[in-house]
ROTI-113227 format. One record per atom (N, C-alpha, C): x, y, z. Coordinates in Angstrom, 2 decimals. Example, Ala and Ser with C-alpha at 12.3 -4.5 7.8 and 13.67 -1.06 7.14 Angstrom:
<<13.19,-5.69,7.80>> <<12.30,-4.50,7.80>> <<13.20,-3.30,7.80>> <<12.85,-2.25,7.08>> <<13.67,-1.06,7.14>> <<12.90,0.03,7.87>> 
REM end
This chain:
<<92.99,79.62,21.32>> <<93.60,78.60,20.44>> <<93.38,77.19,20.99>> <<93.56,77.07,22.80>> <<93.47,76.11,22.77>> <<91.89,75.23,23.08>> <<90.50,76.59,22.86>> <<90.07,76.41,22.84>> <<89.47,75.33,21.50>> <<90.14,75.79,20.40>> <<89.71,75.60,19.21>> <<90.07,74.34,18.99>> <<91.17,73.52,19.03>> <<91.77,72.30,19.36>> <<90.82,71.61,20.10>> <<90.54,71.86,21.23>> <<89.72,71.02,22.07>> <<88.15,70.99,21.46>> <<87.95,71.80,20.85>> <<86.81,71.85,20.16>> <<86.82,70.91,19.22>> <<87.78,70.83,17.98>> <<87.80,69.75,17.49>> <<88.26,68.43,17.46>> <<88.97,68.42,18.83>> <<89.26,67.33,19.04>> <<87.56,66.55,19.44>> <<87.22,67.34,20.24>> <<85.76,67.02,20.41>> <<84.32,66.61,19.69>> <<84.73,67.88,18.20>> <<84.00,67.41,17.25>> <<84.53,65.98,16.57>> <<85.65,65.25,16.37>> <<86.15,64.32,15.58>> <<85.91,63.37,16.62>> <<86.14,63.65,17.78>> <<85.30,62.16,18.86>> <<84.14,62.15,18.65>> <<83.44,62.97,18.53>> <<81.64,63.05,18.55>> <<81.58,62.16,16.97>> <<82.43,62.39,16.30>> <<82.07,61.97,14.67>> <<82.67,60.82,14.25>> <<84.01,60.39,14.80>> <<84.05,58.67,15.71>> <<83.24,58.38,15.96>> <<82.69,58.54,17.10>> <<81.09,57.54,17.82>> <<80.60,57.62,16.89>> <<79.99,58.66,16.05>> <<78.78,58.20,15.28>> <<78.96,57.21,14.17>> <<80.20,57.49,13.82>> <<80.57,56.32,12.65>> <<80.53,54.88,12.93>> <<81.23,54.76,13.97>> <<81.27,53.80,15.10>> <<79.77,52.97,15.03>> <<79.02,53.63,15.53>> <<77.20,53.51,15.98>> <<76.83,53.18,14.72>> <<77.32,53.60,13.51>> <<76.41,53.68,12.31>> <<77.04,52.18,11.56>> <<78.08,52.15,12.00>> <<78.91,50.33,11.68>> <<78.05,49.36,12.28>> <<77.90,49.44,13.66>> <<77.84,48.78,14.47>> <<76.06,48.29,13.87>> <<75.23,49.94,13.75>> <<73.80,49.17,13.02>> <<73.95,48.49,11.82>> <<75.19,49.02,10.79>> <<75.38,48.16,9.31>> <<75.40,46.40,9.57>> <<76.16,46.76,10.87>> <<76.48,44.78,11.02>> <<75.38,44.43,11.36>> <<75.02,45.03,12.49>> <<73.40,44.40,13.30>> <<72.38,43.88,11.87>> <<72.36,44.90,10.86>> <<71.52,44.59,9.84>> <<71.67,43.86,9.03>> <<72.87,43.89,8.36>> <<73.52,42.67,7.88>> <<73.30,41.39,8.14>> <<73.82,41.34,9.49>> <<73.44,40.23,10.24>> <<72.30,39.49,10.52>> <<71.10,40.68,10.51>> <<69.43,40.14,10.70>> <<68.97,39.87,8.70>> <<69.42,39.90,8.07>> <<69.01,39.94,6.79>> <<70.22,38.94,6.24>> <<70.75,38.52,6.62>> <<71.87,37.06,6.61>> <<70.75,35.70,7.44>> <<70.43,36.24,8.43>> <<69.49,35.02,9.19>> <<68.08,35.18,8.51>> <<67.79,36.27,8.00>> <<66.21,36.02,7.09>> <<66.53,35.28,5.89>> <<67.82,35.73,5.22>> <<67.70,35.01,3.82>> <<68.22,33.20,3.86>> <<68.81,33.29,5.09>> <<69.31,31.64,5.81>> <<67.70,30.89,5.98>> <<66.79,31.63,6.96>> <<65.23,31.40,7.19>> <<64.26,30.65,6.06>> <<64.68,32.00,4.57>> <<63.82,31.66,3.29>> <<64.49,30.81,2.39>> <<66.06,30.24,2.84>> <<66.30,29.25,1.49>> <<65.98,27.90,2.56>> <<66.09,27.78,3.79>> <<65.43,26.43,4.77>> <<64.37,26.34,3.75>> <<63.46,27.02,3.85>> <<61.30,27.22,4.24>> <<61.85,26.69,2.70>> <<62.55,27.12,1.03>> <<62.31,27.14,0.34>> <<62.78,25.47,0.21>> <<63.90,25.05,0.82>> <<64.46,23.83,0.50>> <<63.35,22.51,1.26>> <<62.53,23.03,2.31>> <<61.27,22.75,2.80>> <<60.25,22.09,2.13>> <<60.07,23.05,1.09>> <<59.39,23.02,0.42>> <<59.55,22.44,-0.46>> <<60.54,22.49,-1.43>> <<61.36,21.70,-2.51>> <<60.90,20.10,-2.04>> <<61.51,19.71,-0.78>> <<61.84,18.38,-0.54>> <<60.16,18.01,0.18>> <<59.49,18.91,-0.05>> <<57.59,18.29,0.35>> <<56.57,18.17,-0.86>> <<57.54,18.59,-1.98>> <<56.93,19.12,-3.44>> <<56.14,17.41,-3.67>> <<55.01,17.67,-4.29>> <<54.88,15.94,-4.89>> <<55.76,16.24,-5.87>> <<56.40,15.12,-5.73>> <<57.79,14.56,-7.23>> <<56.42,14.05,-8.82>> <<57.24,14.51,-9.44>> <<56.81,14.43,-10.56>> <<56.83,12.74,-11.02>> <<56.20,12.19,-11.99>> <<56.47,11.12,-12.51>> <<57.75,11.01,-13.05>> <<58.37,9.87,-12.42>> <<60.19,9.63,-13.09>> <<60.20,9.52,-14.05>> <<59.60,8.46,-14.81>> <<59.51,8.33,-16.28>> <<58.53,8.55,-17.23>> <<58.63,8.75,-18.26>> <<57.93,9.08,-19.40>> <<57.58,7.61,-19.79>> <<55.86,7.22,-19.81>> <<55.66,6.45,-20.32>> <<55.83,5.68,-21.96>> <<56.65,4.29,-21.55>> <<57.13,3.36,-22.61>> <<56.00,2.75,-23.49>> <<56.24,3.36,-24.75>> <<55.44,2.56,-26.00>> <<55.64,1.31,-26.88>> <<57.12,1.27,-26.66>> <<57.88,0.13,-27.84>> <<57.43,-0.83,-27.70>> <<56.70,-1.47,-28.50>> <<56.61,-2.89,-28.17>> <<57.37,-4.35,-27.87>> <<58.43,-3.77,-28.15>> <<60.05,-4.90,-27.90>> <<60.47,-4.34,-26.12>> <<59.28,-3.42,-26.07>> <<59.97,-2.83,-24.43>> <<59.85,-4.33,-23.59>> <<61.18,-4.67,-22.75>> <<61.24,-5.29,-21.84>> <<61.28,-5.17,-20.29>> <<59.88,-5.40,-19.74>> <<59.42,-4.64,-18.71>> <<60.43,-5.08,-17.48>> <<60.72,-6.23,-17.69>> <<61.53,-6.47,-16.48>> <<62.93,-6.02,-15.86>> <<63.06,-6.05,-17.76>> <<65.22,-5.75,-17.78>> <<64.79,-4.44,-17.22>> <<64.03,-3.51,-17.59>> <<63.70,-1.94,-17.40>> <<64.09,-2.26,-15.59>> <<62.95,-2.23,-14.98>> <<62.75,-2.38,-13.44>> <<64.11,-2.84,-12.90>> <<64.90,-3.85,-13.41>> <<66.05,-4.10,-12.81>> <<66.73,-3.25,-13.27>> <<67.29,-2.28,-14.14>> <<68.39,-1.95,-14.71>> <<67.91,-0.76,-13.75>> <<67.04,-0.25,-13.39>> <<66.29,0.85,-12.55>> <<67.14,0.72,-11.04>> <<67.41,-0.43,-10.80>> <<68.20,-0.91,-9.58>> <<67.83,-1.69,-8.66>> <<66.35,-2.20,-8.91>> <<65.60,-3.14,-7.97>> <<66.22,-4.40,-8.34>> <<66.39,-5.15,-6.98>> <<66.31,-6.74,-7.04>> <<65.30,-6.87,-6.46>> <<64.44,-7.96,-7.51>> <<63.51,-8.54,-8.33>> <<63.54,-10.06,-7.24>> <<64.98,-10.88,-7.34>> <<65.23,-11.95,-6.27>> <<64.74,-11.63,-4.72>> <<64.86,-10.25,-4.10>> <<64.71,-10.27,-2.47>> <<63.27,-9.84,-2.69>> <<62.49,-9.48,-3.31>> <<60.85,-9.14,-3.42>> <<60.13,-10.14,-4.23>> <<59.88,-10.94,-3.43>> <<59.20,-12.11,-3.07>> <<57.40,-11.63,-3.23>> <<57.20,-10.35,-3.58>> <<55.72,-9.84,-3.19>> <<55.16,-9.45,-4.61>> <<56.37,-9.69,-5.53>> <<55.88,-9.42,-6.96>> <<56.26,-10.18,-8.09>> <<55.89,-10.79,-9.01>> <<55.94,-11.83,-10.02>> <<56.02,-10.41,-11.15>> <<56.83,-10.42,-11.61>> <<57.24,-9.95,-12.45>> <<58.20,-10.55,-14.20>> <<57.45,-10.23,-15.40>> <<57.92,-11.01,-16.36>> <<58.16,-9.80,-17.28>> <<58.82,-9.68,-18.69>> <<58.84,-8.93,-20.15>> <<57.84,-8.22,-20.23>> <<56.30,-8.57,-19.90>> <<55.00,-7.67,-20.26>> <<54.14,-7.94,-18.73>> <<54.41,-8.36,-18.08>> <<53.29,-8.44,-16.94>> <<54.14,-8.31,-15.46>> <<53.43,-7.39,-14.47>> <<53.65,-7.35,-13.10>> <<52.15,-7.80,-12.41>> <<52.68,-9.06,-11.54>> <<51.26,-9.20,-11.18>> <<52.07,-9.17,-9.03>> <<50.93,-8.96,-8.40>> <<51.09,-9.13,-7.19>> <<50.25,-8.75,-6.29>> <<50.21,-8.70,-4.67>> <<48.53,-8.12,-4.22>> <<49.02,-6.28,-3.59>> <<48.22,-5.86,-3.61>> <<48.39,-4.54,-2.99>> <<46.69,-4.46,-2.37>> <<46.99,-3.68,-1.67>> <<45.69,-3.38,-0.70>> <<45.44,-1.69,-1.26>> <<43.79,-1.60,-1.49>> <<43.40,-0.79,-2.10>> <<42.26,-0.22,-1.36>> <<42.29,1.25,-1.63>> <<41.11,1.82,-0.89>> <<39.89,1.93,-1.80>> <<38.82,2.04,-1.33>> <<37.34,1.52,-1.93>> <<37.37,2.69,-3.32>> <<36.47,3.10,-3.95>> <<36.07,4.16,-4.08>> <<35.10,4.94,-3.65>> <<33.65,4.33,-3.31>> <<32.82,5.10,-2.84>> <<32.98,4.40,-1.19>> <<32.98,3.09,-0.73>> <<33.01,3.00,0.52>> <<34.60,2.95,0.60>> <<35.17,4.08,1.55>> <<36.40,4.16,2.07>> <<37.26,3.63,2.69>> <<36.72,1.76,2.26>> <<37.11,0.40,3.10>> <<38.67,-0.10,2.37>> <<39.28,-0.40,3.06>> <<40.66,-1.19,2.72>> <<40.97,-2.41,1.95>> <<40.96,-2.97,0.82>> <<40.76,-4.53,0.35>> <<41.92,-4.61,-0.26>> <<42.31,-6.15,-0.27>> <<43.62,-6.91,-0.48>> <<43.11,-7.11,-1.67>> <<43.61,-6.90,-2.31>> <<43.32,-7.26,-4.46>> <<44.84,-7.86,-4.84>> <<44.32,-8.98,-5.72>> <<45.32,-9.37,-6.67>> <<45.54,-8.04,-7.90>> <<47.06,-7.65,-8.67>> <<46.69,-6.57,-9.21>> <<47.69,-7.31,-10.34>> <<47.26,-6.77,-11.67>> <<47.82,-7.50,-13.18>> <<47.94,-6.34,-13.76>> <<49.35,-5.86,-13.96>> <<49.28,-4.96,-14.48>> <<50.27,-5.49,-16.59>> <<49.13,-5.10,-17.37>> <<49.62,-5.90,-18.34>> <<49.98,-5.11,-20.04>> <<50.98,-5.43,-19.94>> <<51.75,-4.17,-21.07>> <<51.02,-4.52,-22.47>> <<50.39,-6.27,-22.77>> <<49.91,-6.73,-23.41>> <<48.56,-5.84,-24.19>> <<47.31,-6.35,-23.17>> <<46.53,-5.47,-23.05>> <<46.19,-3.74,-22.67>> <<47.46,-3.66,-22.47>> <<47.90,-1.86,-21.88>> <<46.63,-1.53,-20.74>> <<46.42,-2.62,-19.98>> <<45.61,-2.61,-19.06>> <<46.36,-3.02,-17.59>> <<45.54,-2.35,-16.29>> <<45.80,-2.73,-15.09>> <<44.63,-2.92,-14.36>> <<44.46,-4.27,-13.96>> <<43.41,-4.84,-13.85>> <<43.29,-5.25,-11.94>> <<42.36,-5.23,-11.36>> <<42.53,-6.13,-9.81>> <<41.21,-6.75,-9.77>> <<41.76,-8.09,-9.21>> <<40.80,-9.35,-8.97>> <<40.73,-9.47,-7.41>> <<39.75,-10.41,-7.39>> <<39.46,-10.51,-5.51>> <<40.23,-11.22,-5.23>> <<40.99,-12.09,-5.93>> <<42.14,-13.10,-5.56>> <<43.31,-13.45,-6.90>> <<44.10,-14.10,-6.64>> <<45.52,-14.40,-7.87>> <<45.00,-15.49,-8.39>> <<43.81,-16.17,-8.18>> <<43.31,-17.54,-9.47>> <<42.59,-16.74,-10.76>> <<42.53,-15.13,-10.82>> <<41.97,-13.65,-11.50>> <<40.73,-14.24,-12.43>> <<39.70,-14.69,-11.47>> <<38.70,-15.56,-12.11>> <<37.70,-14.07,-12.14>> <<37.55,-13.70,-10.67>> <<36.41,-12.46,-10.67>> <<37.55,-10.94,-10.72>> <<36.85,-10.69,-11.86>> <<37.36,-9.10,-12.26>> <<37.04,-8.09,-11.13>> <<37.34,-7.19,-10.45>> <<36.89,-6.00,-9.53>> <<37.12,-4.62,-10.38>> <<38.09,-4.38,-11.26>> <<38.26,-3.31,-11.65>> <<39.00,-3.46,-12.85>> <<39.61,-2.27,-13.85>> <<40.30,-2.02,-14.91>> <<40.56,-0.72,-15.14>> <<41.67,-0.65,-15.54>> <<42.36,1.14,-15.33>> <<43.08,1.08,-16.73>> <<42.47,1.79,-17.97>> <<43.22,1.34,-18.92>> <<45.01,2.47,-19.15>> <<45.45,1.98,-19.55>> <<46.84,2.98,-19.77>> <<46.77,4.43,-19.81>> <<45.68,4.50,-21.18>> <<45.23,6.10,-21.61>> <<44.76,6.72,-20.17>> <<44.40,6.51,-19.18>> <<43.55,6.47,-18.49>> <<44.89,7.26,-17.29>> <<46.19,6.75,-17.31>> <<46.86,6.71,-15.86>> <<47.59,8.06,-16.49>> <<47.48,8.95,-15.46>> <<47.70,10.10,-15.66>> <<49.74,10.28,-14.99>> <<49.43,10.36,-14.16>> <<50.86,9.93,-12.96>> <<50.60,9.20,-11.75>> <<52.02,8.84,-11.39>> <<52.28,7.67,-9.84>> <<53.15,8.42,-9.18>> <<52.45,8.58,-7.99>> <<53.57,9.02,-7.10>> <<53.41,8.75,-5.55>> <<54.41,8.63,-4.72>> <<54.03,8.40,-3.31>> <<52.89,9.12,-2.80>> <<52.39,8.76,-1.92>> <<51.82,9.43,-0.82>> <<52.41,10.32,0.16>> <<53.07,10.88,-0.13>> <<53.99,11.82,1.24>> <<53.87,12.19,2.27>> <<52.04,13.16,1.07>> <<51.36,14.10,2.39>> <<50.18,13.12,2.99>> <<50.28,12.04,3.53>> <<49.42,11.18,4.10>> <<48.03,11.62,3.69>> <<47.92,11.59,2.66>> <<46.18,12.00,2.18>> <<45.33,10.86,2.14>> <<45.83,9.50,1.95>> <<44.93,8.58,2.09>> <<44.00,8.30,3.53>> <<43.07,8.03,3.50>> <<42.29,8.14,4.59>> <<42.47,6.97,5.58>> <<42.63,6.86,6.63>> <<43.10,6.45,7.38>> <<44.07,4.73,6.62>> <<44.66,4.82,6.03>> <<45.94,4.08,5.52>> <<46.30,2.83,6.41>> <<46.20,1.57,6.30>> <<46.82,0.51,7.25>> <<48.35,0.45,6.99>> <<49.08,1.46,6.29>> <<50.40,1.59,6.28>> <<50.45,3.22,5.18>> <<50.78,4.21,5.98>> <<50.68,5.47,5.49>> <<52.29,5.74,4.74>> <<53.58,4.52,5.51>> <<54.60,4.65,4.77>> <<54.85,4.01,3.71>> <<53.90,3.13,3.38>> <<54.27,2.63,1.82>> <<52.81,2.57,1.00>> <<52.13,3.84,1.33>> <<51.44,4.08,0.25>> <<51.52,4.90,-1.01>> <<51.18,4.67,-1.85>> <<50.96,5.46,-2.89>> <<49.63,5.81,-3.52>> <<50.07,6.32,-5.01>> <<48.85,7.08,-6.28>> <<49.03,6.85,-7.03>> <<47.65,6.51,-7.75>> <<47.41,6.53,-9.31>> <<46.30,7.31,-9.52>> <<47.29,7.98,-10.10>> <<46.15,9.19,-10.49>> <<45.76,9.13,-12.01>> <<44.15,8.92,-12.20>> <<43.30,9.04,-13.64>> <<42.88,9.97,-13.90>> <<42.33,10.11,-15.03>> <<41.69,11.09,-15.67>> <<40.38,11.94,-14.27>> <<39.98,10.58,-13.90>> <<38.58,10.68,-13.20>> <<38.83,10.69,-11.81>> <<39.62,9.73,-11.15>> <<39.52,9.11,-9.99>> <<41.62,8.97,-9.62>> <<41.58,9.60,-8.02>> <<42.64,8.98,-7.62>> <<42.49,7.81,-6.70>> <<43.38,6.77,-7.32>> <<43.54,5.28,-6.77>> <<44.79,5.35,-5.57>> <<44.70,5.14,-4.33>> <<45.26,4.77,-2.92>> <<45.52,3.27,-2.91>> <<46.51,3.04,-3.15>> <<47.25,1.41,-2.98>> <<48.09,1.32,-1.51>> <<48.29,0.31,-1.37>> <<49.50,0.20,-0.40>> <<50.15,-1.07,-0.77>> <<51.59,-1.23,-0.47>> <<51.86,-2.33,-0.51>> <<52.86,-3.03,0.56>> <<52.94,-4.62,-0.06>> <<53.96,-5.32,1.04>> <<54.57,-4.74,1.49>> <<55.96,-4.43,1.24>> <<57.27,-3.75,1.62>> <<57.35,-2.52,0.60>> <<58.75,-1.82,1.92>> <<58.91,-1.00,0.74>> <<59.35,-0.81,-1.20>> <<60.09,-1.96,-0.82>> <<60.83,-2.39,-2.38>> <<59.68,-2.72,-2.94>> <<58.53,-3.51,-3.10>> <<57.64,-4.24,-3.63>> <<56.75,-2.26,-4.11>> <<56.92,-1.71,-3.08>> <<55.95,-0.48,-3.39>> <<56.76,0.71,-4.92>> <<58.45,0.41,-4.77>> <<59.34,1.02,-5.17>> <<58.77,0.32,-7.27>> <<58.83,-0.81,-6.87>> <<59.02,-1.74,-7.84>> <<57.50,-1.21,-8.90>> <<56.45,-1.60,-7.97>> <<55.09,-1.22,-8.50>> <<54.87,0.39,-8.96>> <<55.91,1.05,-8.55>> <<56.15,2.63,-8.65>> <<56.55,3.16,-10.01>> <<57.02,2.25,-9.87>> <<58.22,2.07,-11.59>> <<57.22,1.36,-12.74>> <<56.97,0.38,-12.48>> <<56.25,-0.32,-13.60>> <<55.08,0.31,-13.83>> <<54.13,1.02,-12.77>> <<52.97,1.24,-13.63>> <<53.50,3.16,-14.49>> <<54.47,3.44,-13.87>> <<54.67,4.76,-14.56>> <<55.07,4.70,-16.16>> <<55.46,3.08,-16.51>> <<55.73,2.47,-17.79>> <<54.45,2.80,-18.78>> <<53.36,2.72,-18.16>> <<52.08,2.73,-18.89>> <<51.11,3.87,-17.91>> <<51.67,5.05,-17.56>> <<50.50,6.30,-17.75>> <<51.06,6.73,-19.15>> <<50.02,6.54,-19.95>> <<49.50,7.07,-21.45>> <<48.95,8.56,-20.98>> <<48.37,8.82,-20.11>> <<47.49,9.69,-20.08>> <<48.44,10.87,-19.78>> <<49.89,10.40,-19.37>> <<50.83,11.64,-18.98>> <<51.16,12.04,-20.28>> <<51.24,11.53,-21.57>> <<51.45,12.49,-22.39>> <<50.68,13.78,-23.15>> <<49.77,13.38,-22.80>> <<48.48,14.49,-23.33>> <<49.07,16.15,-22.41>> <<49.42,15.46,-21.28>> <<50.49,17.23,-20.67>> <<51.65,17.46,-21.32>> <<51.87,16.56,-22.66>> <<52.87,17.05,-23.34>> <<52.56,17.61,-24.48>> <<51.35,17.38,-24.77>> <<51.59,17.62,-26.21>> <<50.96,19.36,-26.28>> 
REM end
């Protein structure tokens, strides 16, 4: 009898531990599959915050559009950026631009003009000699530079894109606000972003 007792007292300790052991791996696992899924929402929020950002706005058609009230009501002061002349239909100011075929750096006057639905850069602000023209239809989206893709960049933190149909355009500018400002206004006139809408 009192074999039989001790027997199961023995079997119900043996079957404790194992329950015990079999908790103890539930947590262990738990625990390693709590730090993987902690791992994949980082890598995913990672990723999220490396995404190129989409164009903010949907390019403006109205012709009563007022380019400036826009940019300020956006939240820029217009008074401490001194690097951009800004009016109702025109942003003019210099940004430094990378070549297209030679991969050289140049200071361009740039007119960007709601008038003509053109964005234009001259070799200087008297905009006597033309260098280029990017028409509206033409500007696809603007967005920072993040992933430092411009080729060697004389300022990789305040560059940006304009991206065309054909060709992506590498700007840089004065400051950051002046880059913020030029960010906004030419996204007023990619025409070419609606064709991914329709």
């Amino acid at each position: 009898r009192e074999r039989e007792i001790e027997d199961r007292r023995h079997a119900l300790e043996e079957e404790r531990r194992r329950r015990e052991d079999l908790e103890r791996r539930l947590q262990d696992e738990t625990f390693h599959r709590q730090q993987l899924i902690e791992k994949e929402v980082r890598m995913r929020e990672k990723q999220f915050s490396q995404a190129r950002p989409l164009t903010r706005y949907l390019p403006i058609r109205k012709e009563d559009f007022d380019l400036k009230t826009h940019i300020e009501s956006s939240g820029h002061n217009l008074e401490m950026c001194y690097h951009v002349i800004l009016t109702e239909k025109m942003c003019k100011g210099y940004l430094t631009k990378m070549g297209g075929k030679i991969k050289s750096w140049k200071k361009r006057w740039f007119v960007f003009d709601r008038m003509k639905r053109a964005f234009s850069y001259y070799v200087d602000k008297h905009e006597t000699k033309l260098k280029g023209i990017i028409y509206f239809q033409a500007i696809e989206e603007v967005y920072y530079d993040h992933l430092r893709s411009a080729s060697k960049s004389p300022n990789p933190a305040l560059t940006f894109c304009v991206k065309t149909h054909d060709r992506l355009y590498y700007m840089v500018a004065p400051s950051a606000e002046a880059m913020r400002i030029w960010m906004d206004v030419i996204v007023t006139g990619a025409e070419g972003y609606t064709q991914f809408l329709n």
